[in-house]
C-alpha positions as a Markdown table, in Angstrom:
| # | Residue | x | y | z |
|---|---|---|---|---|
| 1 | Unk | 62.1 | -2.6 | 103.0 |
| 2 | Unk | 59.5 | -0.3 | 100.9 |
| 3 | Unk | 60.3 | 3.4 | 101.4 |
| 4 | Unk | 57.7 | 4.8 | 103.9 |
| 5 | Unk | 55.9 | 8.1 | 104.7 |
| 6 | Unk | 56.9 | 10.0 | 107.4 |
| 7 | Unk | 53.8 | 11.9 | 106.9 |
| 8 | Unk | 50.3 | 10.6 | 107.4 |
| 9 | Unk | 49.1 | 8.8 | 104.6 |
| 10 | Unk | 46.1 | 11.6 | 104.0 |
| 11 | Unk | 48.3 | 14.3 | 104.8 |
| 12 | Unk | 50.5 | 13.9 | 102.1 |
| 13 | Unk | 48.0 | 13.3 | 99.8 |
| 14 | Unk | 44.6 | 15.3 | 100.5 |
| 15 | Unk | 46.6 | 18.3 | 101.9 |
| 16 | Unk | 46.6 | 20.9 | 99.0 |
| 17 | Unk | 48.4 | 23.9 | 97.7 |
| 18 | Unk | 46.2 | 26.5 | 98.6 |
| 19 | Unk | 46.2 | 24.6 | 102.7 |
| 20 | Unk | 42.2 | 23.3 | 101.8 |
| 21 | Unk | 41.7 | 19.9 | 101.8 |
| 22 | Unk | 38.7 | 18.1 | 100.1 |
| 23 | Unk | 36.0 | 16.9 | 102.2 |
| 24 | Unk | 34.8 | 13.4 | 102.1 |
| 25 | Unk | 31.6 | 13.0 | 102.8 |
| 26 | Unk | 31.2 | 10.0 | 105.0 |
| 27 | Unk | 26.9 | 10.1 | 105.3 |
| 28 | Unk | 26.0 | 8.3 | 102.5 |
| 29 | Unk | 27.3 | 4.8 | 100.9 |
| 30 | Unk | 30.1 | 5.4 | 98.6 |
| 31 | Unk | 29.4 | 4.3 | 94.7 |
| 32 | Unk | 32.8 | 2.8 | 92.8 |
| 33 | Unk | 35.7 | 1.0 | 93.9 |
| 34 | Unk | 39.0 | 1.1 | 93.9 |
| 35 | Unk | 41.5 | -1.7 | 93.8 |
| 36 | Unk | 44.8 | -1.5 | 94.5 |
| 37 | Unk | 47.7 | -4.5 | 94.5 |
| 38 | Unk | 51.4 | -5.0 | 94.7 |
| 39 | Unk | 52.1 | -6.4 | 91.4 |
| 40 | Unk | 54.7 | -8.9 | 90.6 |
| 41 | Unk | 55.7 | -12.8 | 90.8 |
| 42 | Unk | 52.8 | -13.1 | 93.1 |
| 43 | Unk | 49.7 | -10.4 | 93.1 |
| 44 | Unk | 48.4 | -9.4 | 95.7 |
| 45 | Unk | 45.6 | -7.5 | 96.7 |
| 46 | Unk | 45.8 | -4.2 | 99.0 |
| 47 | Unk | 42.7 | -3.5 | 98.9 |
| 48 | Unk | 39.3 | -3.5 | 96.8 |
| 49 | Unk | 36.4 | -1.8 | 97.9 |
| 50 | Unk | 33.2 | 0.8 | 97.7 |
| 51 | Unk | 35.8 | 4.3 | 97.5 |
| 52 | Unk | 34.6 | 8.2 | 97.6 |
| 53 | Unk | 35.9 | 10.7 | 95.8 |
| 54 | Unk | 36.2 | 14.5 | 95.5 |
| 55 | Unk | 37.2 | 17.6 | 94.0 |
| 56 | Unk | 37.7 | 21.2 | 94.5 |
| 57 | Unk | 37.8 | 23.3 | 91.8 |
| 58 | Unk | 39.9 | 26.1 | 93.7 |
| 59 | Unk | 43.2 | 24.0 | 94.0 |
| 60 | Unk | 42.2 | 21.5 | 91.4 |
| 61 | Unk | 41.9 | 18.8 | 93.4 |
| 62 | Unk | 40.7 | 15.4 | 92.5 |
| 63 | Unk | 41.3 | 12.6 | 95.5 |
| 64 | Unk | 39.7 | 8.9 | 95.9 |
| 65 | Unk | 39.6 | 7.6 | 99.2 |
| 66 | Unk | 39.3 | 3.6 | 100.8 |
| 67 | Unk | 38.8 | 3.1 | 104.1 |
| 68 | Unk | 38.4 | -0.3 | 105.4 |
| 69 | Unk | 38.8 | -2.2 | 108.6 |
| 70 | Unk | 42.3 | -3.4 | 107.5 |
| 71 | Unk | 43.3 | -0.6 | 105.1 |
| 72 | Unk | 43.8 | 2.7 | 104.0 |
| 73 | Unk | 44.4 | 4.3 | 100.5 |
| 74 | Unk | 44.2 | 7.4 | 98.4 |
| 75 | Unk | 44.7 | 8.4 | 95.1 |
| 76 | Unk | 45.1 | 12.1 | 94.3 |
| 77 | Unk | 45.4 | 14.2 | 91.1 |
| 78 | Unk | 46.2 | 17.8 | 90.2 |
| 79 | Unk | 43.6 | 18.5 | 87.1 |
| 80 | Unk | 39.9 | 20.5 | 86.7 |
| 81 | Unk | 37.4 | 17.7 | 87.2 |
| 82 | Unk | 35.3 | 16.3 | 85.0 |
| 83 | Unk | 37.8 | 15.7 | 82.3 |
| 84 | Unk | 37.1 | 16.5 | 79.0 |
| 85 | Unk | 39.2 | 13.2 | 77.5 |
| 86 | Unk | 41.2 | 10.8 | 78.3 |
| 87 | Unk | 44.3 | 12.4 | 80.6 |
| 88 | Unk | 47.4 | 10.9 | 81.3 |
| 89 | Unk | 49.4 | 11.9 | 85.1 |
| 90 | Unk | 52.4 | 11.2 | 86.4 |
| 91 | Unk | 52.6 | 9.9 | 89.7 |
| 92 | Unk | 54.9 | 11.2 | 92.5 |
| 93 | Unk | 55.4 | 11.0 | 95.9 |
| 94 | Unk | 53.4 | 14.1 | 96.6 |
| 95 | Unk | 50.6 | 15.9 | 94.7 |
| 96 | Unk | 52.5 | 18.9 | 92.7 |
| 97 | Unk | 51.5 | 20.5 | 89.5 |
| 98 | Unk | 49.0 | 20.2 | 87.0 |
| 99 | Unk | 49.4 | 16.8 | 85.6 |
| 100 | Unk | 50.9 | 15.3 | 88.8 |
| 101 | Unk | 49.4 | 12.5 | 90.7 |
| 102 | Unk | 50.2 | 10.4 | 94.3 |
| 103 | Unk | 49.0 | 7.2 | 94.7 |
| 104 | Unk | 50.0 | 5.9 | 98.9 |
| 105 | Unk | 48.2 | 2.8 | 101.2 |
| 106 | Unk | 48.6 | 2.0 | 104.6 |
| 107 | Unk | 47.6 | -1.2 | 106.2 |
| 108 | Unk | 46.0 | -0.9 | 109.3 |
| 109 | Unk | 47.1 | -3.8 | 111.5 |
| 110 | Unk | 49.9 | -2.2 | 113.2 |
| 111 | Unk | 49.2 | 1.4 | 114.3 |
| 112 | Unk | 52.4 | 2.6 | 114.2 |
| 113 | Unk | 52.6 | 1.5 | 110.4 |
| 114 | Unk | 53.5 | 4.3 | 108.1 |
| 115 | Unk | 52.1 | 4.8 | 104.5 |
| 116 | Unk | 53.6 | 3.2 | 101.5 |
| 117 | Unk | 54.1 | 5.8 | 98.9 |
| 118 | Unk | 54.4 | 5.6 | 94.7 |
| 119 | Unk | 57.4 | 7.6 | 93.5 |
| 120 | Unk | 57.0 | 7.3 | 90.2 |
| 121 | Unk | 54.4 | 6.0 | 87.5 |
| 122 | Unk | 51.4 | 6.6 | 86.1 |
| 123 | Unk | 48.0 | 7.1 | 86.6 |
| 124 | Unk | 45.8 | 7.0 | 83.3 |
| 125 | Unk | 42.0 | 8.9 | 83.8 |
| 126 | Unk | 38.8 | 8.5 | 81.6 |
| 127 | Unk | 36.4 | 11.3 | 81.6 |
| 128 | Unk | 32.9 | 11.1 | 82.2 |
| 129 | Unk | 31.0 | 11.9 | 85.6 |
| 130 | Unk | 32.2 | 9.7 | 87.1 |
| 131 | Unk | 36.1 | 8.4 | 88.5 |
| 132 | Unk | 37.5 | 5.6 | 86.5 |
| 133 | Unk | 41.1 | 4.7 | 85.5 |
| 134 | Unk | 44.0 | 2.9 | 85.9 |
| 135 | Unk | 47.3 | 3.2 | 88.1 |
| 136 | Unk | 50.6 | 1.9 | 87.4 |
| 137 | Unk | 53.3 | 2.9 | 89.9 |
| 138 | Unk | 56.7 | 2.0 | 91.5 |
| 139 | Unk | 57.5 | 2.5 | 94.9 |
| 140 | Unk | 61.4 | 2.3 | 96.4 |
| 141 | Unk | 63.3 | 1.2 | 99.6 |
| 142 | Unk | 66.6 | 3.0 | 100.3 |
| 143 | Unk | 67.9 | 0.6 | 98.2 |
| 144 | Unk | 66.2 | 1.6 | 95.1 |
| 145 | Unk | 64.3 | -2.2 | 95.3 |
| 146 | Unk | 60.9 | -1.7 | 93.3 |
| 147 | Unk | 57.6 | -2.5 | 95.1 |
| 148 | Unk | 55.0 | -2.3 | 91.7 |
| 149 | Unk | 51.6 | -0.8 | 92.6 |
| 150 | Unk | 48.9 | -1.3 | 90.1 |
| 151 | Unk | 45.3 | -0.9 | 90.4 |
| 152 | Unk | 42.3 | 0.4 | 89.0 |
| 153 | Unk | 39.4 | 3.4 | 90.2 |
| 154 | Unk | 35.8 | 2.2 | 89.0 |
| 155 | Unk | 32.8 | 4.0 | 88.6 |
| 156 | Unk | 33.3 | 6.4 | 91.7 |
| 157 | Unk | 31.0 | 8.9 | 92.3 |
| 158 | Unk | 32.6 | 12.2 | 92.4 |
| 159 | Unk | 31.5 | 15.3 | 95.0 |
| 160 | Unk | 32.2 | 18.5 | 94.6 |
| 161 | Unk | 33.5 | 20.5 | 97.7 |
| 162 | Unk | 36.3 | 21.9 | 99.5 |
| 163 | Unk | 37.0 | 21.6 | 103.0 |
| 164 | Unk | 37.7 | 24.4 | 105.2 |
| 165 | Unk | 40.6 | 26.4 | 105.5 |
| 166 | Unk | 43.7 | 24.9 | 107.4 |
| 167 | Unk | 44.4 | 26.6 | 110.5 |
């Protein structure tokens, strides 16, 4: 059994220090992807689709967001966006400081699902305008079995905003 959020998925992740969280604007088509799979004997694919991304430059903020019929997930990174080089984060099972990332997917068949979070791995960024990496990640039952998460972000678009204060 994979360890599970108690929180929701977005919660955990898009929630911020500073209590903003970024806004993803849903209007227009996204531009990227992002593909995510449980990696191991047998592959297989979570999810690979058109993401959004977006970061705010007052709690450093970077998050990529898929939402499908079947499927949520979210990647997240505390770092000033764009990046200047290549930048290497480790991932954990919430956003924290500088250099920290969270990586979590939920599928959506069964409501009452919960979200499976990465404790542990890493997250590689490129710069450029626009969102590509890779993602390497572990996530753990209570009995410390491993559940390997890798994936990759692709050419997403990137917005700049903030959402509004939490209340």
């Amino acid at each position: 059994m994979v360890r599970r959020s108690p929180a929701p998925l977005f919660a955990a992740l898009l929630t911020v220090a500073c209590g903003r969280e970024p806004t993803i604007d849903t209007g227009a088509a996204p531009e990227g992807r992002l593909l995510l799979e449980r990696a191991g004997r047998h592959t297989v694919r979570l999810v690979d689709a058109p993401a959004r991304a977006a970061a705010c430059l007052q709690d450093t903020s970077l998050v990529a967001v898929v939402l499908t019929g079947r499927v949520t997930a979210a990647v997240a990174a505390r770092t000033l966006w764009p990046l200047d080089s290549t930048t290497t984060f480790s991932v954990q099972n919430a956003l924290g400081a500088p250099g920290t990332a969270a990586v979590a997917v939920r599928e959506l068949h069964d409501t009452i699902a919960t979200a499976v979070v990465a404790v542990r791995g890493t997250v590689w960024l490129k710069p450029g305008d626009r969102l590509s990496g890779r993602i390497d990640a572990v996530a753990e039952d209570a009995a410390g079995t491993e559940l390997r998460l890798s994936g990759r972000l692709s050419g997403i678009a990137v917005r700049r905003e903030c959402g509004p204060a939490s209340p």
